[in-house]
C-alpha positions in Angstrom: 13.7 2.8 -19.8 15.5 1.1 -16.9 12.6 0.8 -14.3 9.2 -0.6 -14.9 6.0 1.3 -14.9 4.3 0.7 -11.6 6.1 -0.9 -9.6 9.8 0.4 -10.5 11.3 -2.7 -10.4 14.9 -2.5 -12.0 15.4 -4.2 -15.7 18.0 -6.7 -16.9 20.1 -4.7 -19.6 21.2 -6.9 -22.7 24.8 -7.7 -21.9 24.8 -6.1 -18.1 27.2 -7.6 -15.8 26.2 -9.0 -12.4 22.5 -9.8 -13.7 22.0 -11.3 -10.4 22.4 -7.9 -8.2 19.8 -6.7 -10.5 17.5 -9.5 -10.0 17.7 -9.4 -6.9 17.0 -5.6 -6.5 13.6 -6.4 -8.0 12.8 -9.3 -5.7 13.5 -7.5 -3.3 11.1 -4.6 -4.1 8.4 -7.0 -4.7 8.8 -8.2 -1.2 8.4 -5.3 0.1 5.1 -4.1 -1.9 3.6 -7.2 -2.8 0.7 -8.1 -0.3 2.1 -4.5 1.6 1.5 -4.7 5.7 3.3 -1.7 7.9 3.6 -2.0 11.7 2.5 1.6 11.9 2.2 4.8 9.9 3.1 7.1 12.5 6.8 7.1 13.4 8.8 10.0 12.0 12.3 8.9 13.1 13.5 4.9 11.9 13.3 2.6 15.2 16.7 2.1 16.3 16.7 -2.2 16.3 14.2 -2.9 13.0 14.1 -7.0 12.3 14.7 -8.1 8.5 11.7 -7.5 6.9 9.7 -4.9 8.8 8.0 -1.9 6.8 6.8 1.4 8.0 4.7 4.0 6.1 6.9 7.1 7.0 5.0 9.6 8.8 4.7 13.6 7.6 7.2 15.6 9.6 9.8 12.9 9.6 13.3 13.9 10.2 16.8 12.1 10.7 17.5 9.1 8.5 13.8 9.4 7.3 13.7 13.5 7.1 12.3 13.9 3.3 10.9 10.4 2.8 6.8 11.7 4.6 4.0 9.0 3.2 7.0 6.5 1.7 7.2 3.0 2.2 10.6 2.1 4.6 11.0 -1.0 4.1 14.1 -2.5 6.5 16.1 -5.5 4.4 19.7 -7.0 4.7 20.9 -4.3 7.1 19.6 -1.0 5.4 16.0 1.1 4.8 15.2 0.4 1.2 12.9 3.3 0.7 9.8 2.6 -1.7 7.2 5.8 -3.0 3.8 4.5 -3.5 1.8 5.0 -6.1 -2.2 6.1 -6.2 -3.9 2.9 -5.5 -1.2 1.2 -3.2 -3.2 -0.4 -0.2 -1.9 -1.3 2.7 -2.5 -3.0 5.9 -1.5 -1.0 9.0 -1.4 -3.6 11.4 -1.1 -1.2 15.1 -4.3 0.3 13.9 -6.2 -2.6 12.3 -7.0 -0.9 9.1 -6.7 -0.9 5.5 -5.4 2.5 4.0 -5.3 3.4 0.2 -2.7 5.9 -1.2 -4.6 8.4 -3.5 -1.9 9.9 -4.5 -1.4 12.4 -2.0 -1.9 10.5 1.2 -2.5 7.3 2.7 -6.7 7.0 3.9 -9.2 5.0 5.2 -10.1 2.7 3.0 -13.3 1.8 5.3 -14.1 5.6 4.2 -13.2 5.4 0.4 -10.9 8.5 1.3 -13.9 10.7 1.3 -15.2 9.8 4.8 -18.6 9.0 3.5 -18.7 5.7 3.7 -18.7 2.9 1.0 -15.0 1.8 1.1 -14.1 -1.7 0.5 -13.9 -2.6 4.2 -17.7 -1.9 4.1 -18.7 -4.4 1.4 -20.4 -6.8 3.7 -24.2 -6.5 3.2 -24.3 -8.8 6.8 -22.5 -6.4 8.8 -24.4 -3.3 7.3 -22.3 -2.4 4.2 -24.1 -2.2 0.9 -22.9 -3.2 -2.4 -24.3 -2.6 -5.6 -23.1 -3.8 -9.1 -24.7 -2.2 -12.3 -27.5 -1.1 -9.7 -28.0 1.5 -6.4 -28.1 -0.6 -3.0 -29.8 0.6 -0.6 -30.9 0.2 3.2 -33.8 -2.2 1.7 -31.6 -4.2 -0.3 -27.9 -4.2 0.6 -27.1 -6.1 -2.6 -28.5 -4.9 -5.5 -27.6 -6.4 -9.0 -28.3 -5.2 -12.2 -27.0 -7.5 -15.3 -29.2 -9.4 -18.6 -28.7 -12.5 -17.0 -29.7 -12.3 -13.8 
């Protein structure tokens, strides 16, 4: 195994040269997916000036440097697209859009929505602003927080 399991950051090899290239390989992967906020998800060609650092969620359709990459993570870092393929869980922030996305291992959805649309995502969780929440119990209208535990 050279990569490791979620995140495929690359391994140090017992008696590799260059560890550094490596290590820094990794970092740089983390830095892209750690704490993950795209400009946009909807670009399907790579903008012609990117800055150091900026991170799109290729869009489906995409063609030219990003043709074959749909639903990736380009990520734009010392002078080149480093190209990252989320995993079912990855959340990010789209910041053009205002909105938290989930990838669920087919596409990138609401997360407001749970990817089902019905409502009861994590953006939702605020029994203030109408969301409900319920832990070892069923919220409802009535009571937006509902918990259910021996000690409470």
């Amino acid at each position: 195994m050279t990569d490791t399991t979620h995140l495929r950051l690359p391994y140090i090899i017992a008696a590799q040269a260059q560890k550094h290239v490596t290590h820094n390989e990794a970092l740089r992967i983390l830095d892209g997916l750690v704490h993950l906020a795209v400009l946009d998800r909807d670009q399907t060609t790579a903008p012609t000036s990117p800055d150091d650092g900026d991170r799109h969620i290729v869009a489906v359709g995409a063609t030219g440097e990003w043709a074959g990459l749909d639903l990736a993570i380009a990520l734009f870092a010392d002078g080149a697209w480093i190209y990252l393929t989320p995993r079912e869980g990855f959340i990010a922030w789209i910041a053009d859009e205002d909105l938290a996305v989930v990838f669920d291992g087919t596409a990138w959805v609401d997360l407001a929505s749970g990817g089902g649309g019905g409502g009861g995502g994590i953006a939702s969780l605020n029994p203030a602003t109408g969301g409900l929440v319920g832990v070892n119990a069923t919220a409802d209208t009535t009571n937006r927080l509902a918990v259910a535990s021996a000690a409470s």
